[in-house]
Phi, psi and omega in degrees: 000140164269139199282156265285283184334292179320318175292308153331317148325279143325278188331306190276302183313318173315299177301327185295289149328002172247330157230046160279313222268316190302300204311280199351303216268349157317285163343291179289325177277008204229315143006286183260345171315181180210084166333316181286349185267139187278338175279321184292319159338306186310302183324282221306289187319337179257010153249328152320299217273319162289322199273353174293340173228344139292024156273331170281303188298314170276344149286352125029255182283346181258328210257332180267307179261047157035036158278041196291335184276346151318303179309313176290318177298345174303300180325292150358283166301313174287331150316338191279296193289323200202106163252035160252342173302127177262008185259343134238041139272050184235294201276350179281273216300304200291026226213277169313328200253354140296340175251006169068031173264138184290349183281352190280334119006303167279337189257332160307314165308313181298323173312303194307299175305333161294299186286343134262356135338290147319351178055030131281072214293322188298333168286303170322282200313322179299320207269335159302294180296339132329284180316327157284345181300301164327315199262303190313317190293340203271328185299307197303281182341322178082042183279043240275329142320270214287311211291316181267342149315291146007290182262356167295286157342301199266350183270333182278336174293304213208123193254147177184136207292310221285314189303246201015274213291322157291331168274012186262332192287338189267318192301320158316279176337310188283002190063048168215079204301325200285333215254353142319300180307330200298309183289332161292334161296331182299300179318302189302303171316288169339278189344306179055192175328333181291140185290119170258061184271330199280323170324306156322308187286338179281335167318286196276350157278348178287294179339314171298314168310293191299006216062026179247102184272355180268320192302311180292358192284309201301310179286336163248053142238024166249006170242098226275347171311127180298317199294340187242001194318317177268336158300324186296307183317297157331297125022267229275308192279352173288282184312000162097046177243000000 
């Protein structure tokens, strides 16, 4: 006998095939329809309404056996067919994002927004938060090209003090402190009331960096966090402040 899992296994691979082969038989039928014919109308829209999630299921199934450029045009489709399903552009990003492409970034968001559309506010929120993840793992790493492809990506989508604040930390890093600054103003601003301190602090080594120490004394004497508290303390007495 084989054991559950396994069996279970079979299952699901069977079904994933089964909807390659239903999007195929979709496809094809939707092909030959006659959009102007009212009954053929019919057709279209229930198979648009099926093929949209047998589009998912065959990218999947393409996306799994690392068939990725398959994977996408399923996804494609089924966005093609239905753009309020938010699972597959779920399946577009985890797809991009197996190739270490920055748009799988941009489709997590599109996910997100579809899917509070849909008034799935707890969904929406998990896949926005894939997506700030993506851009946060490329900073810890100092990855600093994708951290800024990355938040570039998440930005066109969505504002938020932390992603700034990692494109302001990689745009620093690449030496390109003024256009850093533009984005730790953002953080701070995003921030409202909530402690913007380590933002401050990014404040104020870019200010250092560029030669500017009064402007940077002025930004670590605003940063009130225990953890950066005593560098900063530092910081403001090296520079004469």
């Amino acid at each position: 006998d084989q054991p559950r899992s396994r069996g279970l296994g079979d299952v699901y691979k069977r079904q994933a095939k089964e909807y390659v082969a239903a999007l195929e038989l979709l496809e094809q039928a939707l092909a030959k329809a006659d959009p102007e014919n009212e009954t053929d109308a019919k057709v279209i829209r229930a198979a648009k309404g099926n093929g949209t999630r047998a589009a998912y299921g065959a990218g999947n199934f393409h996306r799994k056996a690392k068939a990725y450029d398959e994977a996408i045009k399923a996804y494609e489709k089924g966005i093609e067919y239905n753009p309020k399903y938010y699972a597959n552009y779920v399946g577009k990003a985890q797809t991009l994002n197996a190739q270490k492409d920055p748009m799988a970034v941009k489709f997590y968001m599109q996910a997100s927004q579809k899917a509070m559309e849909a008034k799935k506010e707890e969904k929406a929120n998990d896949l926005s938060s894939k997506a700030e993840n993506i851009v946060a793992v490329s900073w810890g790493k100092k990855e600093w090209d994708k951290t800024i492809a990355y938040a570039n990506a998440f930005l066109e989508e969505k504002e938020t003090a932390d992603v700034h604040y990692y494109l302001a930390g990689a745009l620093k890093a690449k030496g390109e402190s003024t256009t850093a600054l533009e984005h730790v103003a953002k953080s701070i601003e995003l921030a409202g009331e909530a402690d913007a301190s380590k933002y401050h602090m990014l404040k104020a080594e870019t200010h250092e960096k560029l030669g500017q120490k009064s402007d940077a004394v002025a930004a670590y004497k605003l940063v009130k966090a225990a953890k950066y508290a005593e560098r900063a303390k530092y910081k403001i007495t090296e520079l004469g402040g």
